[in-house]
N, C-alpha and C positions, 0 to 999 in steps of 0.2 A: 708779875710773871718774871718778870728781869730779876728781880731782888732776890725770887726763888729760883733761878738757874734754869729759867725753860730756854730752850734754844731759840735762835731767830724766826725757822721754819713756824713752829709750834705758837709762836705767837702771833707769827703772821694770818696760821690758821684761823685762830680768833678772832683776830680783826676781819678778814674775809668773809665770814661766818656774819657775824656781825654789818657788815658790807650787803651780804646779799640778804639778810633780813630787813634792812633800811630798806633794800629796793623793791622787795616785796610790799614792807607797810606802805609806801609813794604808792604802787602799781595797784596797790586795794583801794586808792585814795584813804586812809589812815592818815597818812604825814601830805604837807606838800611839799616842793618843789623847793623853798627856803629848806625845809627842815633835813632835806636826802641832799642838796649842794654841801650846806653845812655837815655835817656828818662824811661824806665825803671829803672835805676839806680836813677836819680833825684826825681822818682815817689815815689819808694821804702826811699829815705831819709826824702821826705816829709811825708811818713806816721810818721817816725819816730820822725820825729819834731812834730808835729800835735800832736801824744800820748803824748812827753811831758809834753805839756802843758795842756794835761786832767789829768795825774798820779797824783793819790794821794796815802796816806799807807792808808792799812786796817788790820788790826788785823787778821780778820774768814773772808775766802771768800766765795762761793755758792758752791763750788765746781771747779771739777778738769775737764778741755775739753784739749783734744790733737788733735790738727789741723798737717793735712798729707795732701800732693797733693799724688792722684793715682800714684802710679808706672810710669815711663816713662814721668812724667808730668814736665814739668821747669816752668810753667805758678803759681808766687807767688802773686801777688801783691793782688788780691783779697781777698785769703787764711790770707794773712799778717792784712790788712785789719780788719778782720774778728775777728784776732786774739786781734788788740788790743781794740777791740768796747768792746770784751768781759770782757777785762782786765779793762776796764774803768765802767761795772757792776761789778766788783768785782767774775769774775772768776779768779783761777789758771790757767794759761794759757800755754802750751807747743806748743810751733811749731814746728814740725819735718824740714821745709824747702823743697827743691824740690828732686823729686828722691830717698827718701830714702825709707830702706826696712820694710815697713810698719808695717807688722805683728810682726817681731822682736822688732818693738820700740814699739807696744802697749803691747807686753808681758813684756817686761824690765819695763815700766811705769808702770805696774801692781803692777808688784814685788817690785820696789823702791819705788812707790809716793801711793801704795794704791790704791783705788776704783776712775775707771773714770767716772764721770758722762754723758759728752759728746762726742762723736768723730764725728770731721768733715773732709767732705774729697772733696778735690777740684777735677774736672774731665774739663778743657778750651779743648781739644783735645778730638775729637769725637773715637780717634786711643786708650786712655786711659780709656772708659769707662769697655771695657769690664777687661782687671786685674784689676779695682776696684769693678766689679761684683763678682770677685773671692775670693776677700778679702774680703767683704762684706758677702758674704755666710759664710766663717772659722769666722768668729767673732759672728755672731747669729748663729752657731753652739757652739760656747764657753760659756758655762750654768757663765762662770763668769762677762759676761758683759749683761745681762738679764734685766739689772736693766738701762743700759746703753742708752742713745739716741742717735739717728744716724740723722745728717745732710749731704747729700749731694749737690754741688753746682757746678756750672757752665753753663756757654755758651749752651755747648753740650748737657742739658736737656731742651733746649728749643724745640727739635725734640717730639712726641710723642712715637715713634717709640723707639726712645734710654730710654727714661723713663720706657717704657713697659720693658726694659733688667732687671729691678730692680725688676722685681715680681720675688718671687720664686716659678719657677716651677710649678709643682703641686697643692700648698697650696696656690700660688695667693699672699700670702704674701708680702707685699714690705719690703726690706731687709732693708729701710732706713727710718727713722718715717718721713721724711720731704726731700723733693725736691726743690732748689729755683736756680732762675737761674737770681737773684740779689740779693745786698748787703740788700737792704730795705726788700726786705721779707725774705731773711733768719734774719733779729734783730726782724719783727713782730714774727716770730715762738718763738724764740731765749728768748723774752721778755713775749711772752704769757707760757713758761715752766718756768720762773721765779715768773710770779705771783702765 
C-alpha cells in the first residue's frame, strides 16, 4: 500500500479492519488468545512502520493532545493509530498506553508540558465506558482545561444508549465535544478543529 501511494489514514483503515476481524474470529472462539495477542502485536509494529515513513521534523507544532484508553481498557491499537495520524498533522503527541491512571497523568502533563489542547480517550469495552464517564465529569469540572477539546472513541459508542451516558446530568451537556466510533471520522472532526 506504501509502495502504491495510499495515505497513512487509508492504511491504517486496513489494518483496523483487519484488527476488528481478529477480534471477532477470538470472540466466536475461531482463533485463541496466542493467535488475537500475536496479530495484535504485528498490527501494533505495522503502525509503527507505517509512521515511519510519514515522520518528518517540524520546528512549532499545533498543539499538545494526550491520548489515554479509559481505566480498565487494554484495547490500543486504534488509540495508537490515532496518535500517530495526529503526529503526522503536526501535533505534540502523548500516549499514555493502556490502563493507566488517567487523571494523575493529565495533571502531571499539565504541570510539565503546559496547556493541552486536546484529550482523547479510547472506550473498545462497553464495561469501560462508565470510569470514563467519571473522568470525564473531574476534567470539565477542572476551570484549567476549559479551553480543552474532548474526543471520545470507540466501538462501545456505537450503542445510543451508551452515548446518552456522556450528557451531563442535569445540564444535558455532553461531557465530550465529539463522539466517533471510527478512525475516518474522528481525523474529519480532528481536521475540521484544525482549520
Amino acid at each position: 500500500m506504501l509502495e502504491d501511494g495510499f495515505d497513512m489514514l487509508s492504511v491504517f483503515r486496513v489494518l483496523g479492519d483487519a484488527q476488528v476481524e481478529i477480534g471477532e474470529l477470538w470472540e466466536k472462539g475461531f482463533i485463541g488468545i496466542t493467535d488475537e495477542q500475536f496479530s495484535t502485536a504485528t498490527t501494533l509494529e505495522c503502525i509503527t512502520g507505517v509512521a515511519a515513513k510519514f515522520r518528518r521534523f517540524r520546528r512549532e507544532t499545533r498543539g499538545m493532545a494526550l491520548l489515554c484508553n479509559a481505566e480498565g481498557e487494554f484495547h490500543e491499537v486504534a488509540l495508537r493509530m490515532l496518535a500517530e495520524l495526529l503526529r503526522e498533522r503536526g501535533w505534540d503527541t502523548h500516549f499514555t498506553g493502556h490502563d493507566a491512571p488517567v487523571l494523575d497523568l493529565i495533571r502531571r502533563m499539565r504541570t510539565e508540558k503546559g496547556r493541552i489542547e486536546l484529550l482523547c480517550f479510547s472506550a473498545v469495552m462497553p464495561a469501560s465506558v462508565q470510569p470514563l464517564v467519571g473522568i470525564l465529569r473531574k476534567i470539565r469540572e477542572d476551570p484549567r482545561f476549559d479551553e480543552a477539546k474532548i474526543i471520545v472513541g470507540g466501538p462501545s459508542f456505537n450503542s445510543k444508549r451508551v452515548r446518552m451516558a456522556l450528557s451531563d446530568g442535569p445540564t444535558g451537556k455532553s461531557l465530550a465535544d465529539h463522539v466517533s466510533t471510527n478512525l475516518v471520522d474522528a481525523m474529519k472532526y480532528l481536521d475540521s478543529l484544525m482549520r
